[in-house]
Structure formats: C-alpha cells, structure tokens
N, C-alpha and C positions, 0 to 999 in steps of 0.2 A: 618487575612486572612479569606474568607468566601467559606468555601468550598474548595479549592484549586486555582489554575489559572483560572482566568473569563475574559472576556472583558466587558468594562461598555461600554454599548453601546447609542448614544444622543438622544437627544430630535428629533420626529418629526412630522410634520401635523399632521392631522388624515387622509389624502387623500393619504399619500406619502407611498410607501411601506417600510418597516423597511430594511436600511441595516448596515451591520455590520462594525463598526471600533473599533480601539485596542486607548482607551483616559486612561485607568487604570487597576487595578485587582478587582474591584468588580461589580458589574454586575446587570444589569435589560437592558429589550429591551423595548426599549419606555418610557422609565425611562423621568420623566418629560412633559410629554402629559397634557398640562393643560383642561379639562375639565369637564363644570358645570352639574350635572345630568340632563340636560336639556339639553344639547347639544345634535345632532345629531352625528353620529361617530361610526368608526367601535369596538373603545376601549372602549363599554360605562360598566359599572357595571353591566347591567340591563341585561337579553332577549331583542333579537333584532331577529323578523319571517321574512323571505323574503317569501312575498307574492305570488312570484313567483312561490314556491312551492306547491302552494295548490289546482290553478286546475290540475295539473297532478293526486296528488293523490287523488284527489274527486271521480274519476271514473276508472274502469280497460282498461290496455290497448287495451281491443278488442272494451271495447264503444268509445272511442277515435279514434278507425280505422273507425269503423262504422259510426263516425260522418261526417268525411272526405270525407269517399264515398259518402255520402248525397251529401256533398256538392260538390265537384264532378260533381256527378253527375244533378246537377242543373245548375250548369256552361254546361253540353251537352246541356240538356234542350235547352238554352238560346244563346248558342254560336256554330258553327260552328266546325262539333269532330275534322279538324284537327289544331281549336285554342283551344279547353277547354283542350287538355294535357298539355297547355304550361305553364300553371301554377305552376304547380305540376314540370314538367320537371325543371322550373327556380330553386324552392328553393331546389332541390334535388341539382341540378351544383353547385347553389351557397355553399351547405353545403361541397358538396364534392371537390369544389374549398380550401375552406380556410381551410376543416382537411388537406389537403399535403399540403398548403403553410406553415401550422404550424407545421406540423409531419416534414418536411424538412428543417426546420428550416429560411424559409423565410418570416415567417412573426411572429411576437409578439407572445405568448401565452398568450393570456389573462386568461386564467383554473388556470394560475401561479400569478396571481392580487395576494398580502396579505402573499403569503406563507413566510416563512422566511427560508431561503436556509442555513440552519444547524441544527445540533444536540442541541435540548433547552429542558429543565427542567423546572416545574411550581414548584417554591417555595413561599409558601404563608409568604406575611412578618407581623409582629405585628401588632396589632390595631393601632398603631401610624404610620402605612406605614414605617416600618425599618424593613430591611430584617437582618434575624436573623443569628447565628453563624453558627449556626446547620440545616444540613440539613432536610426535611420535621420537625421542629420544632415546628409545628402551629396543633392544632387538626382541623379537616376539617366535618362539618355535609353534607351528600349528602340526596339528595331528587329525588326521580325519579315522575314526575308526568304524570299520562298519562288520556286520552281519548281516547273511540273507537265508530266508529258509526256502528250496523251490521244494516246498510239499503242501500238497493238500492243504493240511491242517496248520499249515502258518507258521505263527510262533510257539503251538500246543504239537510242531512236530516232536518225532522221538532223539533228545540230544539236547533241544534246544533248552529245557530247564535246567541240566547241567551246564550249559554253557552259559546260561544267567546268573547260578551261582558262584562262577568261577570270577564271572565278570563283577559281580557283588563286592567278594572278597577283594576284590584289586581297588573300588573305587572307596572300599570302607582301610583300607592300607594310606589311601591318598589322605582322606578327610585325617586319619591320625598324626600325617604328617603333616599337613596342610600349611604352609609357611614356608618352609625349611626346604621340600623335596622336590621344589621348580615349579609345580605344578599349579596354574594361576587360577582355574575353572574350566565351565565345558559346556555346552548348550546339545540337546539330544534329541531328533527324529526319527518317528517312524511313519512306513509308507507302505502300501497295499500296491499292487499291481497286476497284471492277471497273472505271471509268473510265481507269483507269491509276496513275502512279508520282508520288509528289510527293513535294519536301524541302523542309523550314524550317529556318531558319536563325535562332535570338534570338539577338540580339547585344546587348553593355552598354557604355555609352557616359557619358563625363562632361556633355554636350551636346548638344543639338539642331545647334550649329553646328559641332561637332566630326563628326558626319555631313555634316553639309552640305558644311567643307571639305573631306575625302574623295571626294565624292560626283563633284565637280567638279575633281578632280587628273587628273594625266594618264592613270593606270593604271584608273578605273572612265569616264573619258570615252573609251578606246577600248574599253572591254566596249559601253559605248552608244551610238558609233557604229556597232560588229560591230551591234547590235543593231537599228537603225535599218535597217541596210542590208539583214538578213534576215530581217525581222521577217515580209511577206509571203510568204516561202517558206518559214517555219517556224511554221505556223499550228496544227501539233498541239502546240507548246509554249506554256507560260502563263510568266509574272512577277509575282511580285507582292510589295511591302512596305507594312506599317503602321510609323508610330513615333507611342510616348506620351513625355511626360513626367512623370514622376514629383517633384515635389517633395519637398523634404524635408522629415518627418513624415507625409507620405502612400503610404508605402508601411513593406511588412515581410516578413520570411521566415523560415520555419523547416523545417528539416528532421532527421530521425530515422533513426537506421540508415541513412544514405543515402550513396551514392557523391557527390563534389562535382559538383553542375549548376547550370546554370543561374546565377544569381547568386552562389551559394555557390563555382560550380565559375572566377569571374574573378579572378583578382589583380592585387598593385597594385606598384607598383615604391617602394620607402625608400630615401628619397634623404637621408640623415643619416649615409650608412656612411664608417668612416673608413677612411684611404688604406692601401692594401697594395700595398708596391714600385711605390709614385708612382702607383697609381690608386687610385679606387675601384669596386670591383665591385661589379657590380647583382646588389639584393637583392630576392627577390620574394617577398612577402606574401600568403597567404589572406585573404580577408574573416571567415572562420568562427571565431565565438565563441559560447560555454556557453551554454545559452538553459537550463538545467535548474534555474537558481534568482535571484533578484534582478528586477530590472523585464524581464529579456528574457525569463520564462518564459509570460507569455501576449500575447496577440494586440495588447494595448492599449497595452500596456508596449514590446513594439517599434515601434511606430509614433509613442514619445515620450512629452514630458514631457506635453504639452497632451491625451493620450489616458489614459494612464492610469500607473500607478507600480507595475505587478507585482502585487498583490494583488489584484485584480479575480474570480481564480478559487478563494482562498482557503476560499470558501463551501461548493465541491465535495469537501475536502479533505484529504490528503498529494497531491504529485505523485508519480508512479511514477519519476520522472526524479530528483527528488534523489537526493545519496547524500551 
C-alpha cells in the first residue's frame, strides 16, 4: 500500500483536463502521459513562460493607463467624440458581459482550464519513475533564480534581451536533456513594482550537484562569461539565486483546485516502458497523488512515517475532501 487509500488515476491528452476516476489504490494523475522532451504540452519537465505575461509587467500600471489615453485620445483626433467612446464603452460591456455570465454560472469558466478539482500531494518518485513506499522519500534540491531590471523601461531595458537569450539557450539545453540531467521542472513569476521589473524562477532538481554540474557546462558558462564581461555596463540589471536542500522526510505539498505548479507542476521520466517497433518511448509521469484520505491528507502524514500516520487531524472531524 503506498501511502494509504489513493486513486490511480489514467492516462490523458496533453490538451484534456485531468479528471479523476477510482481504476485502483495506488496513484499518480497523469500517470502515463507519453511525451518526448521536445513535445510541446502543458506537462513538460522543463519551464514553460507564457508570454503573455511580460508586457503587463514591463511597465507600471499608471504607464499603461497613460498609454490608453494616448490612444484615446487620437481616435477624438480622428473620429467624431460621440463615436471615439465607443471603443472603449464595447470592451468594458464585453468584459463586464462575460465576468456575470461566468460568476452566474452560465457560461464556462475558463480561469478553471488545468485545475484539478481535489486535494493532491506532489510526491517525487525514484530515478527510475517509481513512486516509492514512503512518503516525501526522495531528497529535493530547489533553486530560486531571479532577475531584476531597476530601469524605466522594465524588461525592454538595454541588456535585458540579451540576457533572455542567454537564459533561452540554458532552459532549451535542459528540455534536451530532460530526464538524465537532474533537472525535475520549474514554475516562473513576474512582478512590477515602483522600482521596476523582476522574474523568478523555482526550479526542482534531484541534487545539489546536479546544479552544480549545469552550472559549469559550456551553455550557462558562456551566459557567465556574457555576464562578466557586461556586468559594469549593465548596472540597472540585478541576478540573483538561492538553493536549499530538502531532505527526505523534511519537506511536503499540497495543493486544492489548483493548476499544476510548482512541484506538483514537475515530472519524471519511467524508464520500465516496453519496446514499441525497437524502441522504447519516453514516458512522462506527474508527481500528483490523492491527499484526500490515508496518511497524505494532513500535513504530518506527508512529511512521513517518523512525522506522523494521517490521523493527526481526526479530532477536527470528517474532511471536506473525502468522498
């Protein structure tokens, strides 16, 4: 038994949202998702930045108001004042049309795309993709990596595009190696302040020296030469990284309703697949397993045997989570 009561839950797309069925008692979600580190997909090993993110935070939101009036105000310019509001009037109706179609429950929620609608645990499983006896079993290296720009112009200051491309080239180094080179996944923010623009970067790693030898290859030792060499002319730019170690039994996760991040959001390659037309094809594993009953539903219990054995919140008593 792995943990206590689990549901395995099947195989599916990479387009399809994960949902839950009861096939056994031991457990992964997305368990059998075949894809090649080259795939595109929301389950991949690697960093995956949605783009979408980065003119918002390139600049504060009063230049972004600012901008708008500009333009605005050039549509008067140009247009007749009682058609240049109509612009503006449309995409305000239409936003404020579809938040009550969706707050009211008549229409889709798409905010909800990815989530997985239960209590789930990230349990990292062996190098060989088998999830182990014991809970949090697996020691875990994390790396925090970050950039900041304190200029004006954000992430469009002068430096920062190079320093994207550098950072490109290292995380398309990973995705090639993806299995083999320690590196488990990475979840990635950015953030606006009045100072300026800054991204992080958590990354999940099987080791301290699995960074290290990274660190020191040829593709992150020419981002730090690049860096060495313009490090004095690019002084409104910061860098920075922490790394922990996590041993095993001293860490835990859980997450509810949630899209996969973070730990939850890294998978692992199962290396037991049998041959198809003289290979075999890599198989990629979620960590994400049932936390809604058995030792993984509270805090103690994931953290192991020597913490606790699931019952510990029994006192408070039904969870909302079983079913």
């Amino acid at each position: 038994m792995h943990y206590g009561v689990h549901k395995h839950l099947p195989t599916f797309a990479k387009a399809d949202r994960p949902q839950v069925q009861d096939v056994g008692c031991q457990a992964w979600i997305g368990s059998g998702i075949t894809l090649s580190p080259q795939d595109e997909g929301f389950y991949r090993p690697v960093l995956t930045i949605d783009r979408r993110q980065i003119f918002p935070a390139a600049f504060s939101v009063s230049t972004w108001l600012l901008i708008g009036a500009a333009l605005q105000s050039i549509i008067v310019l140009f247009a007749p004042s009682r058609y240049a509001v109509l612009p503006a009037l449309l995409f305000l109706a239409l936003r404020i049309g579809d938040t009550t179609l969706i707050t009211w429950g008549w229409k889709r929620n798409p905010y909800m795309d990815g989530a997985i609608m239960q209590k789930v645990s990230a349990q990292v499983p062996d190098k060989d993709g088998k999830m182990l006896e014991e809970a949090a079993g697996e020691k875990v290296a994390i790396m925090f990596l970050g950039s900041r720009s304190n200029h004006p112009l954000g992430l469009f200051a002068p430096g920062f595009k190079d320093l994207g491309k550098h950072f490109n080239k290292m995380i398309a180094e990973l995705e090639k190696g993806a299995g083999d080179n320690g590196f488990l996944g990475a979840s990635y923010w950015l953030r606006r302040d009045s100072a300026g623009s800054e991204n992080v970067q958590v990354s999940y790693w099987r080791s301290v020296e699995d960074i290290h030898k990274f660190a020191h290859g040829p593709t992150h030792r020419e981002a730090w030469k690049w860096w060495d060499r313009m490090v004095k002319d690019l002084d409104h730019i910061g860098i920075n990284h922490e790394i922990y170690v996590a041993d095993k039994g001293n860490w835990e996760t859980i997450y509810v309703n949630f899209q996969p991040t973070m730990l939850g959001a890294t998978t692992y390659l199962k290396r037991n697949g049998k041959l198809e037309g003289g290979v075999v094809p890599d198989e990629w594993l979620s960590p994400l397993v049932d936390a809604s009953r058995g030792k993984l539903r509270t805090s103690a219990g994931r953290l192991g045997p020597k913490h606790g054995d699931g019952s510990e919140n029994e006192r408070y008593g039904s969870s909302p989570y079983e079913v």
